[in-house]
Every structure is written in structure tokens, then in C-alpha cells.
C-alpha positions, 0 to 999 in steps of 0.5 A, spaced: 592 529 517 591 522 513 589 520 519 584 524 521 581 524 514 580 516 515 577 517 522 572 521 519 570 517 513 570 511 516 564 512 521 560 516 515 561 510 511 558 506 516 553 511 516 552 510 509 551 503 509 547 502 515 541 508 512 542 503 505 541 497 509 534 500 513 532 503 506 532 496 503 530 492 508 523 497 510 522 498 502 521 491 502 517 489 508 513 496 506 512 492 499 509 486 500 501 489 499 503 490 493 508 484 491 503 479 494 497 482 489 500 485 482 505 479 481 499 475 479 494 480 475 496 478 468 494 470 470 487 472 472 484 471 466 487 465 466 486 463 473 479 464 471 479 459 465 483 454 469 479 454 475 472 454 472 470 461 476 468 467 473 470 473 473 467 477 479 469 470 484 476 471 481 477 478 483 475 476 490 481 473 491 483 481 491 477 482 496 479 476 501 487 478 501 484 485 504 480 483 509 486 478 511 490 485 510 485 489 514 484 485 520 491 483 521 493 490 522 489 490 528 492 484 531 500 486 529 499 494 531 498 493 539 502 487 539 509 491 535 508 496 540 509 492 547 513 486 544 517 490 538 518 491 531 522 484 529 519 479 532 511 480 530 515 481 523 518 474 523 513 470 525 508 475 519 513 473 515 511 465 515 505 466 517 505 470 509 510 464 506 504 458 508 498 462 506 503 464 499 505 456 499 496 455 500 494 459 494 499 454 489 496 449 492 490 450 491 484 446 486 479 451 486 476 459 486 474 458 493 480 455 495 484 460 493 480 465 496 481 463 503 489 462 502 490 470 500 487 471 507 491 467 509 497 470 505 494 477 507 494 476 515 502 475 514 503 479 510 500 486 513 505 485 519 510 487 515 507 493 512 503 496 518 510 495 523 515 498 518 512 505 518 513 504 525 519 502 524 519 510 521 516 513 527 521 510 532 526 513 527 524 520 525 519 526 527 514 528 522 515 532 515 522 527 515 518 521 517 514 523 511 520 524 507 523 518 509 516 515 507 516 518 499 523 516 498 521 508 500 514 508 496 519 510 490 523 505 493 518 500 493 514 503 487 519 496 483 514 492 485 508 493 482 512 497 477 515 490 475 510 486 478 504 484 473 511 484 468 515 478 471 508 476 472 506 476 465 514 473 463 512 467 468 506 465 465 510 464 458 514 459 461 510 455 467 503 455 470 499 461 475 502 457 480 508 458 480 507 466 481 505 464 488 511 459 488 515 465 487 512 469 493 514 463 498 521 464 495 519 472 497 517 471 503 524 467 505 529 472 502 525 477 507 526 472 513 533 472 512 534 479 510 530 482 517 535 479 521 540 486 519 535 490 522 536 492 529 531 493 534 527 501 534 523 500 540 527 498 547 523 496 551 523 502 555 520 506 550 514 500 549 507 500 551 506 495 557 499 495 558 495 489 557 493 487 549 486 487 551 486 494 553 491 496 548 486 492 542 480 497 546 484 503 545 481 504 537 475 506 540 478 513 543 483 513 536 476 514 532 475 519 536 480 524 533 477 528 529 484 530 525 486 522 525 480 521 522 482 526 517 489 522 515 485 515 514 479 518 510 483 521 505 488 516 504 482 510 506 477 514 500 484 514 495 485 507 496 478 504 495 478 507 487 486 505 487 484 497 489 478 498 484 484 499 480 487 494 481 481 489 480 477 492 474 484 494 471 486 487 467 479 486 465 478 492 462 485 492 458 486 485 456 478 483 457 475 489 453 480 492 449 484 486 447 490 487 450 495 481 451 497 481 458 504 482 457 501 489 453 498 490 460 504 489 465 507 495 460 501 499 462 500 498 468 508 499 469 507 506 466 502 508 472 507 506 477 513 510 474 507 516 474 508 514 482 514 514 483 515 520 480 509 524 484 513 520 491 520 524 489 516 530 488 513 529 495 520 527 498 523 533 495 518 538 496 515 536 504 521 539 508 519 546 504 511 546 504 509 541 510 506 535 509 499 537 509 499 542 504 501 536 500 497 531 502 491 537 499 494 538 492 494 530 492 486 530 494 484 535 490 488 531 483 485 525 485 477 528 486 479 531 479 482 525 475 477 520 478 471 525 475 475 524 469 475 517 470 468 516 469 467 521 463 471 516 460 469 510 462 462 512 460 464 515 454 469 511 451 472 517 450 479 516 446 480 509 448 485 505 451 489 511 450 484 515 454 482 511 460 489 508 460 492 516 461 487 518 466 487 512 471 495 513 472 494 521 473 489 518 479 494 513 481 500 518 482 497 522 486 498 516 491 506 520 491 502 526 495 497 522 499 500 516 502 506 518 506 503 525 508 497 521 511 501 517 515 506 521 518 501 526 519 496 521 523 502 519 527 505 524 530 500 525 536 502 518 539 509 517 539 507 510 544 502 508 540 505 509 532 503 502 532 496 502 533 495 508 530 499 505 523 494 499 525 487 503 524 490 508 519 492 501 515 486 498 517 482 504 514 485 505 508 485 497 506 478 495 508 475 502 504 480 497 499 476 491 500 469 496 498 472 499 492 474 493 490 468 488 492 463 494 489 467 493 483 467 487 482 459 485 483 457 490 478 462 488 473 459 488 466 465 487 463 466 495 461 470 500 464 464 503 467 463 500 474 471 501 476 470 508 473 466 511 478 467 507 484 474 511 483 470 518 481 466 517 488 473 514 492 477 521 489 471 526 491 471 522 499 478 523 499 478 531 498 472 531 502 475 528 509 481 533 508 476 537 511 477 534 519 483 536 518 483 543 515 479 545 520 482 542 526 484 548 531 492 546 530 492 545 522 487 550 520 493 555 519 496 551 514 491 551 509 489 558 505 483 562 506 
């Protein structure tokens, strides 16, 4: 009996270890957007002294890593689906550890910039073929499941980010952040080789990339696909508006020190974190577009909010620090039931659509963030409402979706 008990536990155990390992590795690899942009924000300000640039141009540095993120996709999505996941992510890999070692390096504002598309142009493989990674693996409201439960996984990166960020400022220059992410990015490398393959060959799109790169023309003829990107592409150009006006609001206009600011910026995190487990616990009960509706509605809600507050200066730091983490956690309800909903109609091309959807979802952050940039006034204002307008555009792209013939039963009249 004792053996038996032991022929049973033995694979279950192995079970256990494997789903761990997968949960690690594509936590990571989904990680590396955030990685690659939070670690460094608490040293803008510095960065900006140190390379005689002004505010605006340094928050570019945030806008060439998007267009690198957004373009990239395009490139890594077809190549993921004929050619597989692990090869294309090894070579995104050392594409992001040159550009990473190219912003260490780097004399100057413009150089800099041009290093984080670099860096940028690595780093999405990682990002746009680890969710396909879960499509290969698991259906609809379990792939958004196993979604949340990664972003929570994840969330330790910008939740710890600006933090060891600000920790490395205390003792070495802003160039060792980017050293730091050179070190990132080869543990990764490393760290891929206990991931198996998900798509056999059997299962690959063969056709030629010349006609697979042309097959985004017929994706954007999707309504509903379009539904998905739009909610979560609006979201994302008030979350990259954020990201960008967020360390000169803080630290700039209401005197936060920049360690002060990783604190805060942590609380966000953990309001996400919190909102993707809610999600992750709630998906197989409700359905993911029901979620992914409350989550537009709370972020339209928290963005109109954003811009009383950023007009006002209602309530302060306190204020506009409290109504910017309410946005940013309905991220838990948006994200992944975006993604897995704009998936499921194209098994074979989970790729390309990951491309597009990711695509979408970052060049609005490229929008959200250079918007925010060129009118920065040093107040919160302008991040404020470009995140009101990116919250609104996210409840109204539910839209598409809520009157497409096969969801419009899931929504109450």
C-alpha cells in the first residue's frame, strides 16, 4: 500500500515542480516591460541633471522603449508561431542584454533614448510569446486565470522596482541600474533553458512571414479582437502616462524624496496584485468579459477622478496618490481577460495576435506617455487628464464587444 501511496505521489510531486518552474519562468519573461522601465524611475530626476537634459527629453527615454516594445511585437508574434516560443526568446534575450548594456553606457539624453529602443526591441519577445506560451497551454477562462495568477506573480517587479532602484542610487551611479538589468537579462537566458517547447512543429503556422506579417490586416477586421486591444490599449496610455509623469509629480512637486516614492509607487503595485488575485479567483465563475467590464468601468470612474484631483490639488499627495493606485488596480481586471478573450478565436495564430494586441496596447502607451510629456508643466495636470481620457476610451471600446453577436448574452440589459 506504501507503495502505491509513493507511485502516486511521485508523479504528482513532479506535477508540482514542473507547473512551479513554468510559473517562474513566464513570470519573468512576462515581467521584463516592467523591469526594464520601473527599476530606473527614482534616478530620472538625476539622470536628468547628470545628462544636462530637461525633463520632457528624459521622459522620452520611456516613449523610445515603447516604440522599440510596439514594433517589436510585430516582428516576434509571426516569427513565435512558425518557428516556436524558445528560440525567438533567447535571441529577444540578448538582443535586450546589448541594448541594456548600450544605456550604461550612454553620454548623452539622445543616446540613451536610442539604447532603450534597442533594449525595448529584445525585451517584447519575451512579453508578446510568453502569452503565447499560455495559449499553447490552456483554453479561455483558465488561460485568464493562469494570466492573473502570473501579473500577481510579476506585480514583485514594479512593486520592488523603483525601491531597489532608489537602494542602488544610495550607493552607485544610475548607470549601474542598467548594469543591473545586463545581469537580469542573463539569468533569464539561463533560466529558459528548463522551459519545453509548447508548439511542436505539427501545430506551427507554415506559411511564409511575408504573408503571415500581412495577415494583421484581416486581425484588424475583427471587431470584437478590436474590442479586447482597445480596452486594454486605452488603459495603457493612462498607465504609461503614469509611469512618466508619476516621479515628477512626487518627487518633483510635492517634495518626495525618491526612496519616499518607490514606497508609494510599491502601494500601487500591491492594489494590483490584490485586483489580479480577485480576478484569478473570480474568472471561472463569472467569465472574463464580465470582469474585464467592471474593470473599465473602475478605471473610467478613477481616471475622471484623477483629473478633479490633478486640477484641484484636492487632498494633496494623499489625494492624487490614492486615486492613481485605484486606476492602476484595475489593471487586475483588465489585462489578463483582455488578452485571453482576444485570443481564443485564433488558436494557430496566438502569436500574432498576442503581437497586435501588444502592439495596440503599448504604442497607445507611446501616446499616453508622449502626450504627457510634451505638456508637462511640472503639476500633475497633464498626466491627469491624459489618464481621465485613457480610462473613458477603455469603457468605451467595451463596446465592440458587448454588442458582437457571440458575447452580447453575457452583459446585462
Amino acid at each position: 500500500m506504501d507503495q502505491n501511496i509513493d507511485s502516486i505521489s511521485q508523479p504528482r510531486q513532479e506535477a508540482m515542480k514542473t507547473d512551479l518552474r513554468l510559473l517562474v519562468v513566464l513570470s519573468t519573461l512576462m515581467a521584463f516591460a516592467a523591469i526594464s522601465t520601473d527599476l530606473y524611475l527614482p534616478a530620472l530626476p538625476r539622470m536628468s541633471a547628470a545628462l544636462g537634459s530637461s525633463q520632457g527629453t528624459l521622459e522620452l527615454t520611456i516613449t523610445g522603449y515603447l516604440i522599440g516594445f510596439t514594433l517589436g511585437q510585430l516582428f516576434w508574434g509571426p516569427v513565435g508561431d512558425r518557428y516556436g516560443r524558445r528560440g525567438p526568446v533567447a535571441l529577444g534575450l540578448v538582443v535586450f542584454v546589448i541594448g541594456s548594456a548600450g544605456c550604461a553606457l550612454s553620454t548623452d539624453a539622445w543616446q540613451l533614448i536610442g539604447w532603450r529602443v534597442i533594449q525595448a526591441l529584445g525585451a517584447c519577445a519575451s512579453v508578446v510569446l510568453a502569452r503565447a506560451i499560455v495559449r499553447d497551454l490552456f483554453e479561455r477562462d483558465r488561460a485568464a486565470r493562469l494570466l492573473s495568477t502570473l501579473m500577481t506573480i510579476m506585480a514583485i517587479a514594479p512593486l520592488l522596482g523603483p525601491s531597489v532602484g532608489a537602494q542602488i542610487l544610495k550607493v552607485a551611479s544610475w548607470q549601474a541600474i542598467f548594469w543591473t538589468l545586463v545581469l537580469i537579462g542573463l539569468a533569464t537566458l539561463a533560466a529558459l533553458s528548463t522551459l519545453k517547447e509548447t508548439l511542436p512543429p505539427e501545430r506551427r503556422n507554415t506559411e511564409p512571414l511575408s504573408r503571415a506579417f500581412r495577415g494583421y490586416t484581416s486581425l484588424l477586421g475583427n471587431r470584437r479582437l478590436l474590442g479586447y486591444a482597445g480596452a486594454v490599449g486605452f488603459f495603457y496610455s493612462g498607465v504609461f502616462a503614469y509611469i512618466a509623469g508619476s516621479p515628477f509629480a512626487y518627487i518633483d512637486y510635492h517634495r518626495l524624496s525618491p526612496q519616499l516614492y518607490g514606497v508609494l509607487f510599491a502601494v500601487g503595485i500591491i492594489g494590483l496584485m490584490v485586483s489580479n488575485t480577485v480576478n484569478a479567483r473570480l474568472v471561472t465563475r463569472f467569465g472574463s468579459d464580465r470582469l474585464l467590464f467592471i474593470g473599465t468601468i473602475g478605471a473610467a470612474l478613477a481616471g475622471v477622478i484623477v483629473a478633479l484631483v490633478g486640477a484641484t490639488d484636492f487632498a494633496g499627495l494623499f489625494g492624487l496618490a490614492a486615486v492613481l493606485c485605484l486606476y492602476v488596480a484595475m489593471n487586475g481586471f483588465i489585462a489578463a481577460n483582455a488578452i485571453s478573450g482576444a485570443l481564443v478565436d485564433f488558436p494557430k495564430r496566438a502569436g500574432a495576435v498576442s503581437a497586435l494586441l501588444g502592439a495596440i496596447q503599448y504604442g497607445s502607451g507611446i501616446i499616453g506617455s508622449a502626450v504627457s510629456s510634451t505638456f508637462a508643466d511640472g503639476t500633475p495636470w497633464p498626466m491627469a487628464w491624459v489618464i481621465a481620457l485613457s480610462g473613458i476610451g477603455s469603457l468605451l471600446s467595451m463596446r465592440l464587444i458587448r454588442n458582437h453577436p457571440e458575447t452580447a448574452s453575457r452583459y446585462p440589459r
